[in-house]
N, C-alpha and C positions, 0 to 999 in steps of 0.2 A: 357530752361524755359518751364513750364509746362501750356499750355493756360490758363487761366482763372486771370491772375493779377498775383502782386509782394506781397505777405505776407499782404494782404489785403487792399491793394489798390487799387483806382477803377480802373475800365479798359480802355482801349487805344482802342479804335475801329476804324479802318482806313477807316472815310469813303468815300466807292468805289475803296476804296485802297488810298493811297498820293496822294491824288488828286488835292494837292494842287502843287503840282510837277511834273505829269505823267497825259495823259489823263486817265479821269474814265476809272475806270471797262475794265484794260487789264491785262495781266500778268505785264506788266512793271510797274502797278502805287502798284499791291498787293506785288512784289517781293521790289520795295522801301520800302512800307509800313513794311513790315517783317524786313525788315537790320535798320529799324529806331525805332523797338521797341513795332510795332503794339502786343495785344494781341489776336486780332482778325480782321480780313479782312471781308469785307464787301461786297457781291455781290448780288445787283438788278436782282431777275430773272424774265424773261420771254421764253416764250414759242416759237420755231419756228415752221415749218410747219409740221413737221416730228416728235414732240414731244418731241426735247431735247431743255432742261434748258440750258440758255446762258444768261450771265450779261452784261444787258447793264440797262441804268435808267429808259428808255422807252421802248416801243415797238415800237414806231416811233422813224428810225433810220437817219434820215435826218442831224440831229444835229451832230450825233456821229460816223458817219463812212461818208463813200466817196461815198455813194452809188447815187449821183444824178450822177458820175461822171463815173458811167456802164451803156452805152446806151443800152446796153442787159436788162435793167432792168428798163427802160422807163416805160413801158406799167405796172408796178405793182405799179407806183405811182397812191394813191388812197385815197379819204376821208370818212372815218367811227366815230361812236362814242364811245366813251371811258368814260366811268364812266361818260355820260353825257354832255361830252362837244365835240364837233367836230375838229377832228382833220385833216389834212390833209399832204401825206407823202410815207414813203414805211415803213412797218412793218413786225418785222421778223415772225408773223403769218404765211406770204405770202410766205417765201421764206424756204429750206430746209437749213439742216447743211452745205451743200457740197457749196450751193451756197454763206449762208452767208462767206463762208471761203472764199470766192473772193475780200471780202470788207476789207477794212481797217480802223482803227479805226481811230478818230483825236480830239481834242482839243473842249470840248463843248462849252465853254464861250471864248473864243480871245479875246475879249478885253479885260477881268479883269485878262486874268492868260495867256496873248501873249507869254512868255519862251514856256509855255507846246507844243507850236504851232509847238516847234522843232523836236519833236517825231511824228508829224503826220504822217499815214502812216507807220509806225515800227509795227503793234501789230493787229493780227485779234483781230474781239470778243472770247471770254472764254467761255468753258463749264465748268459747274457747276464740270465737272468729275472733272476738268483741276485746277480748283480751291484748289477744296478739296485735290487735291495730291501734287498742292504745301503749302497747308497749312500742312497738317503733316508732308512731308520731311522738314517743319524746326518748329516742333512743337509748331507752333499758333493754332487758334481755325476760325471759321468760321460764320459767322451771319447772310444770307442770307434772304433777303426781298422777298414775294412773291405778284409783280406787277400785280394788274388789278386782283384779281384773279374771279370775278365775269364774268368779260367781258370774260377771259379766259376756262371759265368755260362752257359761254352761246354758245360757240364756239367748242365745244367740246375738246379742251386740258387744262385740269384742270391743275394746277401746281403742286398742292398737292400729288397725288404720285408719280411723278418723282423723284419728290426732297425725299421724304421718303426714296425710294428705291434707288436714286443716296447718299444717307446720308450711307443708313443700306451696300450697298455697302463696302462701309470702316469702317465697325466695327461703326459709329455712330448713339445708338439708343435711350440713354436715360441719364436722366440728369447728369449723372454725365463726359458724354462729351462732348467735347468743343463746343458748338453749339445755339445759339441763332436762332430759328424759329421768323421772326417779319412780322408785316402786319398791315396796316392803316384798314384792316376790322375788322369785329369781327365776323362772322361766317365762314371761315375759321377757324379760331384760335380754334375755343368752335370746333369744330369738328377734329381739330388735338388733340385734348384734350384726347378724346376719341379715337386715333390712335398709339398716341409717348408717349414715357416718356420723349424729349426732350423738352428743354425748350423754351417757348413762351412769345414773350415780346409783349404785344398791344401799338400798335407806337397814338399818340394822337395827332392831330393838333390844332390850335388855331380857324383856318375862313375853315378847310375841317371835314367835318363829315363823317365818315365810307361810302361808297358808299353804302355795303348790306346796311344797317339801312336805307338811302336815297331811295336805288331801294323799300323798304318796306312800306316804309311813316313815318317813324320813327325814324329819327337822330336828334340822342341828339349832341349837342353841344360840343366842347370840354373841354366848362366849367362845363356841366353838369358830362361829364368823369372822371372829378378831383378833384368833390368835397367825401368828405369821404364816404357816399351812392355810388356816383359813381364807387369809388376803390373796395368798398368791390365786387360790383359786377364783376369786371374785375378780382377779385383775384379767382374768382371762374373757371375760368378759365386758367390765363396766370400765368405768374410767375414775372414779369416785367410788365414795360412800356417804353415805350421812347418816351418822351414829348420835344418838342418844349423849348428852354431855357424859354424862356417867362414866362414859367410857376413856373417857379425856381426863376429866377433872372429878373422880368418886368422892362420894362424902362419906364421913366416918362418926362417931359417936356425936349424937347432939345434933346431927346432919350438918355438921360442918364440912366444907373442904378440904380435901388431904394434898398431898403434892400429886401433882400432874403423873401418869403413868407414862408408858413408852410408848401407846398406839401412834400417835402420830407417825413418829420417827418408824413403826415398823408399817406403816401404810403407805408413807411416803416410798421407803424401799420396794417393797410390791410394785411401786410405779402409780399410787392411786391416790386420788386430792381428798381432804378429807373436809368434810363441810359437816358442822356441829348443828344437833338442833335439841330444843330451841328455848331461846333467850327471851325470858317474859320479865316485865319491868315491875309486876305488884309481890310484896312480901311473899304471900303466901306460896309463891313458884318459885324465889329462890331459897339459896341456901341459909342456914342460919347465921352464916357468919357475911351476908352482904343484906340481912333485912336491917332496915332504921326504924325509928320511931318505937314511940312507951308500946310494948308487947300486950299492955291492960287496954289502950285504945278501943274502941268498937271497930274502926275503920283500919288497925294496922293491918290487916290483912291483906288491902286491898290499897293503900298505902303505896308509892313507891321506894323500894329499896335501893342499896345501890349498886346499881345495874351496868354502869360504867366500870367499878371494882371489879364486878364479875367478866366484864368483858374483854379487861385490861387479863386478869388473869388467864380465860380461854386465849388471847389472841398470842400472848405470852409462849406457849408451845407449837408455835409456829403453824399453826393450821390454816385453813386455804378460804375457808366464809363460815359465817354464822347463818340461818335460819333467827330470824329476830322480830319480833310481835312489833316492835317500835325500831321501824328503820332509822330513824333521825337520832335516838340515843344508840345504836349500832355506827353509824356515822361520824359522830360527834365525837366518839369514842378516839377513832380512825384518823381523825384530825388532831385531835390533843393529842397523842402519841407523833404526829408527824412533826408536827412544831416543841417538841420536848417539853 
């Protein structure tokens, strides 16, 4: 299968890999994600100390590896700010490749997704290299986030040409392969613009405004991003977006779903693909009108809902991929709509 979707179908984007089955962003959740149908794998980069690209979701690694649990590596717990907000932790900023390769990965959320907890410990963090070579040896595509990149920037390891250069490495340079560049900013983006022929998706939240625009005085809203003035300008740059469902499909009293709004159709005119994110298969992440099971349960939270209903409805207004924690129920989906 040739990356980029089924005979025009939208696309399967695994994201952080199966995450709904494997901790984020290891080889074991992108190597599910791939045997379940993924068309493209999904990695969160940031920057170590040393200057290689490695997917984890954060730069603070507390949540997602074992690193409280290397006394050697005490003294680099440390609190800094990150796009504004204070965080406090170890960061792979701090640390070189050699050393992150001591740490092991585990389980971000425990309570909502406790199976994953079983794999703790099996799977360093990933290099971007590591990524990309298993993404071609089984012909997916790649779609990698570039985290923080201002903070990373003001730090002296930009992310932007590693990843060019770890992309242009494996023959990947311009849009016609498999590769999705994405970013919550937008002056990265306008500046990869002028660098790759590869394609750029401007990621859009609901309640986060672009940090540059913020660090500048100048963040527009993410309603202001999507109204039709807004697209046209993002299309001047990106090739996509990847907006929040919310913007697709809002919910209304009760957090149910309302009818579908017009973004598509005015994103589409702009000339821009629009790729929804993201589709998590437990209660608790969807809506109230696609969770199953007795709501008194202990376990419905975490319970699957029905995830297929929800995805028959996103795929229903014609949108271009989902972002989906369970690529195989994104898939599945994809096929029982093709055989009616």
């Amino acid at each position: 299968m040739a990356a980029g979707g089924r005979a025009g179908d939208p696309i399967v984007i695994a994201h952080r890999g199966a995450s709904a089955i494997r901790p984020e962003h290891t080889l074991l959740a992108y190597e599910a994600a791939i045997a379940l149908g993924a068309d493209y794998i999904e990695p969160d980069l940031v920057s170590t100390k040393d200057g290689v690209l490695v997917a984890r979701h954060e730069n603070e690694i507390s949540q997602t590896t074992d690193v409280e649990n290397h006394p050697e590596f005490a003294g680099r717990r440390t609190t800094k700010t990150i796009d504004g907000a204070t965080v406090t932790g170890w960061f792979t900023e701090d640390f070189t490749l050699a050393e992150l390769r001591t740490l092991r990965a585990r389980e971000r959320i425990p309570l909502i997704r406790p199976v994953n907890t079983a794999f703790n410990g099996l799977a360093q963090i990933p290099t971007l290299d590591e990524v990309v070579q298993l993404a071609q040896r089984h012909g997916v595509g790649v779609y990698p986030e570039t985290k923080h990149p201002t903070y990373f920037d003001s730090i002296g390891l930009p992310l932007e040409e590693p990843l060019l250069a770890g992309l242009a490495e494996h023959g990947w340079r311009d849009r016609h392969d498999p590769v999705f560049i994405q970013s919550f900013e937008t002056a990265n983006l306008r500046d990869l613009r002028g660098r790759t022929g590869l394609r750029l998706i401007q990621l859009i939240d609901l309640h986060r405004p672009p940090y540059d625009r913020v660090a500048a005085g100048d963040p527009p809203t993410g309603v202001e991003m999507t109204t039709p003035a807004g697209l046209k300008d993002v299309a001047a740059y990106a090739d996509g977006v990847g907006v929040h469902t919310a913007f697709i499909l809002p919910t209304g009293p009760g957090n149910r779903t309302t009818g579908p709004t017009a973004f598509v159709g005015d994103a589409h005119r702009a000339g821009l693909l629009v790729h929804a994110w993201t589709v998590r298969p437990e209660n608790h992440h969807l809506p109230a009108d696609f969770r199953l099971g007795d709501p008194g349960s202990p376990v419905h939270a975490i319970a699957t809902g029905d995830v297929m209903g929800y995805l028959n409805k996103l795929y229903d207004t014609g949108l271009d991929g989902v972002f989906a924690d369970d690529p195989g129920i994104a898939r599945a989906t994809l096929a029982a709509r093709a055989t009616g």
